[in-house]
C-alpha positions in Angstrom: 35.7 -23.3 340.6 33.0 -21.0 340.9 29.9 -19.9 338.7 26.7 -18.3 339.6 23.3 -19.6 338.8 20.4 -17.7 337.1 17.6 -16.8 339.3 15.3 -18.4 337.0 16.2 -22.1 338.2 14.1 -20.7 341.7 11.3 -21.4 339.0 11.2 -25.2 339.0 15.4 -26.1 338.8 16.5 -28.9 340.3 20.0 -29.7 341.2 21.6 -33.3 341.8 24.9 -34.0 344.2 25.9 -37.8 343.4 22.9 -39.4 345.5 21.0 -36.3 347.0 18.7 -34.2 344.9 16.8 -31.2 345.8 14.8 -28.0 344.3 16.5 -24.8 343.9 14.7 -22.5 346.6 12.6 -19.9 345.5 13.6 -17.3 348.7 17.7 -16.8 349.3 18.3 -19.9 351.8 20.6 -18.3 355.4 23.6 -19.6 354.9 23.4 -19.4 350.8 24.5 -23.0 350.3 22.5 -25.7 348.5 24.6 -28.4 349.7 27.8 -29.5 351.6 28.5 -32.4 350.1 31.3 -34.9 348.5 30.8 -36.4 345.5 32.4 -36.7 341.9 29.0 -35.7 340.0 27.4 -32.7 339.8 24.3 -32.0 337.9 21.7 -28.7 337.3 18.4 -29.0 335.4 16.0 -25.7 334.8 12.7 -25.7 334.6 12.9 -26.4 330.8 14.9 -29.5 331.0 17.9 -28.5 329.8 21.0 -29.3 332.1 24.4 -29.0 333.1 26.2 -31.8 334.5 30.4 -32.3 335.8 32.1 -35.2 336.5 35.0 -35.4 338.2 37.6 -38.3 338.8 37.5 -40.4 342.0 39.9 -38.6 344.3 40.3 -35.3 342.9 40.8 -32.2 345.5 39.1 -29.3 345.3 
C-alpha cells in the first residue's frame, strides 16, 4: 500500500508506529522515510486532531 500525505501535517502532524511516535518534519528528511519500522498499528494525526489510524493482524506480510 502506498498513499501520500499532505504537506500540511509538516504543520504540527504527528504520526504513531505501535510504540514510537514522532513529528512530521517540516523540511524533506534525506532518505524521505519517517520510519522503518514493524508493527501492526499505524496512526496519523494533523494539526487539527483529526486522524487516520490502520490496524493490521498479527503476522500479516507486507
Amino acid at each position: 500500500m502506498a498513499t501520500l500525505i499532505d504537506i500540511g501535517f509538516a504543520k504540527g502532524g504527528t504520526w504513531r508506529i505501535t510504540d514510537k511516535e514522532g513529528v512530521f518534519p517540516a523540511e524533506k528528511a534525506s532518505p524521505p522515510h519517517m520510519a522503518s519500522l514493524n508493527g501492526t498499528s499505524f496512526m496519523v494525526n494533523n494539526a487539527q486532531g483529526q486522524s487516520l489510524s490502520f490496524l493490521t493482524p498479527v503476522y500479516a506480510f507486507q
